[in-house]
Biotite code that builds the C-alpha atoms (Angstrom):
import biotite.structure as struc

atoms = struc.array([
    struc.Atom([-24.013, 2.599, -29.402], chain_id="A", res_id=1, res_name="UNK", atom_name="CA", element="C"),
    struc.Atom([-22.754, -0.216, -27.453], chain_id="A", res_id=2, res_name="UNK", atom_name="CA", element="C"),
    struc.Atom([-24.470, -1.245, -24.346], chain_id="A", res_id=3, res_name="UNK", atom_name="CA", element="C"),
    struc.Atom([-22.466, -3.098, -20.889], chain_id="A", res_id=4, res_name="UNK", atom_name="CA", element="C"),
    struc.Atom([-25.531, -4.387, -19.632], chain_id="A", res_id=5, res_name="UNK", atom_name="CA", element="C"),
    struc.Atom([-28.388, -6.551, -21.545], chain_id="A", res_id=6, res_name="UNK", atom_name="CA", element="C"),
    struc.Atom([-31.234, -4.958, -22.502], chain_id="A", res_id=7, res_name="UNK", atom_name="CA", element="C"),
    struc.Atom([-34.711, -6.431, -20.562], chain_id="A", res_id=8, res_name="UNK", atom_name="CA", element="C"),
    struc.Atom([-37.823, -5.436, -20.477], chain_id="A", res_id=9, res_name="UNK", atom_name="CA", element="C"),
    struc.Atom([-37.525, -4.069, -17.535], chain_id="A", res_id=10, res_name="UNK", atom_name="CA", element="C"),
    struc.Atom([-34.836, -1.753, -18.561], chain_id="A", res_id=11, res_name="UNK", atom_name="CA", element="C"),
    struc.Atom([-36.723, -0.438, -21.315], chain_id="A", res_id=12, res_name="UNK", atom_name="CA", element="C"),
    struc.Atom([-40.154, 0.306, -19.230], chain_id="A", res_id=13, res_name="UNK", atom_name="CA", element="C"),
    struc.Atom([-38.080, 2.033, -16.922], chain_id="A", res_id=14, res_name="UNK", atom_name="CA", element="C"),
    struc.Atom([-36.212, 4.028, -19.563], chain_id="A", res_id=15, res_name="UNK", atom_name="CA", element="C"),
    struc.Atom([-39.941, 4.946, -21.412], chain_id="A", res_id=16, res_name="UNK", atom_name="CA", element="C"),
    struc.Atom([-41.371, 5.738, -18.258], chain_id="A", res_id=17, res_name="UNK", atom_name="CA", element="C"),
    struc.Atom([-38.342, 8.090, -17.534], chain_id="A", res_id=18, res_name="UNK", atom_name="CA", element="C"),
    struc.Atom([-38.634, 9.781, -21.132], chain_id="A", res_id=19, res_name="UNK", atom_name="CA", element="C"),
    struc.Atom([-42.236, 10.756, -20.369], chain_id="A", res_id=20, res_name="UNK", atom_name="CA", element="C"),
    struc.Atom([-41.459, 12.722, -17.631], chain_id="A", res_id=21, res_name="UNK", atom_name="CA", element="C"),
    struc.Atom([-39.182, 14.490, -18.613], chain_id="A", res_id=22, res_name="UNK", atom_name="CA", element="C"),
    struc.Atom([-41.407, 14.826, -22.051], chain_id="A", res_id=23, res_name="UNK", atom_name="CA", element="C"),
    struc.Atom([-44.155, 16.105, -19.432], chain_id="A", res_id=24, res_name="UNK", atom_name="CA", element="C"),
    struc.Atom([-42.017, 18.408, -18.066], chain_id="A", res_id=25, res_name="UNK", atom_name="CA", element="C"),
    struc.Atom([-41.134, 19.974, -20.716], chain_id="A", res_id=26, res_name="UNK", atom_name="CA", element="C"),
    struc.Atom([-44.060, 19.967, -22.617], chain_id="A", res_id=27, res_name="UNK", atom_name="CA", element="C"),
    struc.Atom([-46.959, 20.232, -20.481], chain_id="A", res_id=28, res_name="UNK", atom_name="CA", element="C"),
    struc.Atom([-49.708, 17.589, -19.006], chain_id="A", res_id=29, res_name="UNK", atom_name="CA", element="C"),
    struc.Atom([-52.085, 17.817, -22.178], chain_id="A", res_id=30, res_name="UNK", atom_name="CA", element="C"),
    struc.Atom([-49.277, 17.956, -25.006], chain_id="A", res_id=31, res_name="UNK", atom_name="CA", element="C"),
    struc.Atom([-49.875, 14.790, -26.831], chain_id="A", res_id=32, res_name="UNK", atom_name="CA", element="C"),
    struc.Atom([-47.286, 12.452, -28.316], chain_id="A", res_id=33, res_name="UNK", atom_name="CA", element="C"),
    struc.Atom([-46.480, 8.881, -29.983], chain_id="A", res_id=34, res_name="UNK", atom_name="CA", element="C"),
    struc.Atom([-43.365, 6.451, -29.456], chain_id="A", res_id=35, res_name="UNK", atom_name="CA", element="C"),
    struc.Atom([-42.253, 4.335, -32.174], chain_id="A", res_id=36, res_name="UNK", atom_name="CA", element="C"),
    struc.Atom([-40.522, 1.866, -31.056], chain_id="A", res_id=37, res_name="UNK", atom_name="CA", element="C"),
    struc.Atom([-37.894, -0.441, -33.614], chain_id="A", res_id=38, res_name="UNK", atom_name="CA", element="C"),
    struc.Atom([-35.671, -3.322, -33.580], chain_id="A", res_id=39, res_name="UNK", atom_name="CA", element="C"),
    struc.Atom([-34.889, -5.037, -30.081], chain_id="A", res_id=40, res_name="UNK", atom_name="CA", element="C"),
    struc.Atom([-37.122, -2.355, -28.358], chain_id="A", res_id=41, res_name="UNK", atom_name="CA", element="C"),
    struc.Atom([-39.902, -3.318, -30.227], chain_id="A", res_id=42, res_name="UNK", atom_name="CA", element="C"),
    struc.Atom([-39.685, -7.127, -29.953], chain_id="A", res_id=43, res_name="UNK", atom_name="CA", element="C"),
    struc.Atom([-38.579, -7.107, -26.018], chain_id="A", res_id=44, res_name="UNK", atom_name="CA", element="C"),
    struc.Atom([-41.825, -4.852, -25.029], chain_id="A", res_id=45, res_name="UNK", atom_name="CA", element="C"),
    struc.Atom([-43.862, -6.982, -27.352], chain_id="A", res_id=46, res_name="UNK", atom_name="CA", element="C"),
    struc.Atom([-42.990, -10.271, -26.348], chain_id="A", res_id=47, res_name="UNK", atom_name="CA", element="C"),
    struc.Atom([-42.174, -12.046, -22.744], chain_id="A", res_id=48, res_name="UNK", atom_name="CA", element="C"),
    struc.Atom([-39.052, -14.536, -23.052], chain_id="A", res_id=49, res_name="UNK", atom_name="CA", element="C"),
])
């Protein structure tokens, strides 16, 4: 998957936050569930550049 923009921080709170509602949505206010996050996702939430 190629990307046009750079990936920032940002980007990827806003695409999380996006993926839980729609994972709330579809599976209901109490359904649990864990993110793993890997590679550049990983480091770029983890550290501030």
């Amino acid at each position: 998957m190629s990307f046009e923009k750079a990936m920032t921080s940002e980007s990827v709170d806003k695409a999380l936050h996006r993926l839980a509602l729609e994972y709330r949505k579809r599976a209901g206010r109490k359904a649990r569930a864990e993110i793993v996050l890997v590679g550049e996702a990983a480091v770029i939430t983890t550290y501030k550049f």
